[in-house]
C-alpha positions in Angstrom: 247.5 119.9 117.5 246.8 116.0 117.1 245.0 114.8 114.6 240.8 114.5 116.1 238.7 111.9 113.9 235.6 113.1 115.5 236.3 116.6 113.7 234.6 117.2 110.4 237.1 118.2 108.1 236.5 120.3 104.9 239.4 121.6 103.1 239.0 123.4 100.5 240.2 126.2 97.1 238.7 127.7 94.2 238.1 124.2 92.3 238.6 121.6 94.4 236.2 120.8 97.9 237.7 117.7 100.3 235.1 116.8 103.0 234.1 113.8 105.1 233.1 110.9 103.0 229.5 109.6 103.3 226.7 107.6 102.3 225.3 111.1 100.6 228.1 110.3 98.1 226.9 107.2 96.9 225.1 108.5 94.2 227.9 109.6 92.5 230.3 107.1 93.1 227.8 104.7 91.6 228.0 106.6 88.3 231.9 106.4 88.0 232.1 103.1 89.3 229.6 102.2 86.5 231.5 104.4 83.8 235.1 103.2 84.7 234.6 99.9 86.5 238.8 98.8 86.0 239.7 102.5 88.0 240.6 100.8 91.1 242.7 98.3 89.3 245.9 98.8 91.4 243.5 98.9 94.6 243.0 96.5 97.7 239.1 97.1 96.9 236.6 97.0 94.0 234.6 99.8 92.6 232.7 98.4 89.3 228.9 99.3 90.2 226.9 100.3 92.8 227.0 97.5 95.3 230.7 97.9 95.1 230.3 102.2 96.1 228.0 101.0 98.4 230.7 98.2 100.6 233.3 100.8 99.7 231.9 104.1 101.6 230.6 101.9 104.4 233.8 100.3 105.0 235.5 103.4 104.7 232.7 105.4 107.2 233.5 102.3 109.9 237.4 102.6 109.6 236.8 106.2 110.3 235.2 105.2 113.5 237.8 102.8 114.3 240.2 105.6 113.8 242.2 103.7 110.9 241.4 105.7 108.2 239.9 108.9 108.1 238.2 109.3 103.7 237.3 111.8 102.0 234.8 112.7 99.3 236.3 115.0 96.0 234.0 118.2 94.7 235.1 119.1 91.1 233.7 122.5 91.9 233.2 123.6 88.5 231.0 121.0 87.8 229.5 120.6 91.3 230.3 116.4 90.9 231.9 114.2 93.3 235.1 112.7 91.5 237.1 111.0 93.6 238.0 109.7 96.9 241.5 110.3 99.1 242.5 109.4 102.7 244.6 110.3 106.2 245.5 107.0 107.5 248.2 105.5 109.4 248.3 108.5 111.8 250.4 108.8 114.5 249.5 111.9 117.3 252.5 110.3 119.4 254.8 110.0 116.3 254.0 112.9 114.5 253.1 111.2 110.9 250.7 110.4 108.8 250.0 109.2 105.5 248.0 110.0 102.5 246.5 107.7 100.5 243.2 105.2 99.0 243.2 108.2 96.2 241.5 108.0 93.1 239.9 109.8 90.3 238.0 110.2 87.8 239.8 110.1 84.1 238.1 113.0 83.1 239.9 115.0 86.1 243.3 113.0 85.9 246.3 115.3 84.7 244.2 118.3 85.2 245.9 119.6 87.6 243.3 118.7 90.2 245.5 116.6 92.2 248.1 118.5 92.8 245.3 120.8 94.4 244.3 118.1 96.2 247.6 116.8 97.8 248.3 120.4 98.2 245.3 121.4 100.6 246.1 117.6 102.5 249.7 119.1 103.4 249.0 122.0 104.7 246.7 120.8 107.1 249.0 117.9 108.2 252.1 120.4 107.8 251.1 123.9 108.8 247.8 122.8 111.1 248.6 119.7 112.5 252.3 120.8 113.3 253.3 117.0 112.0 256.5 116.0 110.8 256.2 113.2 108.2 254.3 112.6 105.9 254.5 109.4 103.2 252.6 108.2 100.5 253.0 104.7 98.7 251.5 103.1 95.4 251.2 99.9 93.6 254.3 98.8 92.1 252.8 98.8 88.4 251.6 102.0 88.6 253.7 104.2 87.1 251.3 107.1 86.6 250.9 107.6 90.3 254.8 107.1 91.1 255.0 109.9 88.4 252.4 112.0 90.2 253.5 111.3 93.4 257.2 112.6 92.6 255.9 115.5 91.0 254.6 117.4 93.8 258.3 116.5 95.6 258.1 113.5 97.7 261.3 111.5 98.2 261.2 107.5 96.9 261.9 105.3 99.9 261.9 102.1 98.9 260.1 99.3 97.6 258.0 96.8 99.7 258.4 93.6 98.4 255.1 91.2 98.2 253.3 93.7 100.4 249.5 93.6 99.9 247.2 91.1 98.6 245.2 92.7 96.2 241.5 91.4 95.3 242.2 88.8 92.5 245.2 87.1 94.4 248.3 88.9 93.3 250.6 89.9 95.8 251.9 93.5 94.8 254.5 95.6 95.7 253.9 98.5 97.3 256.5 102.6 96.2 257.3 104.1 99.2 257.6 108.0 99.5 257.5 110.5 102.3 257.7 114.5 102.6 259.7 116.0 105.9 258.9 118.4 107.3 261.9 120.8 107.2 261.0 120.4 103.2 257.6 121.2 103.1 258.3 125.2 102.6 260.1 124.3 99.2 257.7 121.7 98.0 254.2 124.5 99.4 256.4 127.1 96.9 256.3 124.8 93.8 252.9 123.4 94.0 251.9 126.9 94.3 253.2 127.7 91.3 252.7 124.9 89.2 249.0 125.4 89.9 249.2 129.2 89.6 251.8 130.2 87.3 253.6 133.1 87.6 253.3 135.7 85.7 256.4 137.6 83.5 
């Protein structure tokens, strides 16, 4: 199955609803841009009011139809609010990869569990749907909560990319690399699994 940016994609589980990114989630990216405005800190974008949710969904809506990124919008079902943003990008039909990234959250949501959900329901489309082989993820260099996070759910650490992006105030970061194989999804699907439902004695 290759990946098909014209295809509406909604994954979702009990708490947690992944669908197409829009302008209908302005709105609430305007409120957590405006209650966290230093959340994108280790971001090659801004999001500190509403101007800035405004440039960031529309650039994100046109790299969707440039098929270079394909965003999402987050449901915290529970509370029926829109808390976060996470992407496909650097897909590869030929190749057989992808990668997952541009996620954030809000703090209220972070170490919740929530994105473990998140990145689990993102694998098992690339994985079992898609049929794909690879998948990696990457991270500012400074941020050691999301290397943390994103070693947690099982993805090996590839390397670092040395002065990789230019971030918005100037600084040239360096950019974690991870991936996930394919032949060890099956283990890393069984311990999200449990992580986010515990088994029982």
């Amino acid at each position: 199955m290759h990946f098909d940016f014209t295809t509406d994609i909604q994954l979702e589980d009990e708490r947690v609803r992944i669908e197409p990114l829009g302008l209908e989630h302005l709105d609430d990216f305007a409120q957590v841009a405006k209650a966290h405005p230093n959340l994108l800190q280790y971001f090659p974008a801004v999001l500190r009011n509403r101007d800035d949710a405004l440039n960031y969904i529309t650039e994100a809506i046109w790299n969707r139809s440039a098929t270079a990124r394909y965003p999402f919008a987050l449901l915290d079902k529970p509370s029926n609010q829109y808390v976060g943003s996470t992407s496909f990008y650097n897909i590869s039909n030929k190749d057989l990869r992808l990668e997952i990234g541009w996620t954030w959250l809000s703090p209220h949501v972070q170490r919740t569990g929530f994105n473990r959900r998140v990145k689990l329901l993102m694998l098992q489309y690339a994985f079992d749907q898609l049929g794909f082989e690879r998948v990696a993820l990457r991270t500012d260099g400074r941020n050691t909560q999301s290397q943390k996070a994103i070693l947690g759910i099982g993805a090996q650490f590839e390397g670092r990319l040395r002065s990789h992006i230019t971030m918005p105030n100037g600084y040239r970061r360096d950019t974690m690399y991870y991936s996930i194989l394919k032949e060890e999804w099956p283990e890393i699907q069984r311990r999200l699994r449990t992580q986010i439902t515990p088994e029982t004695p």
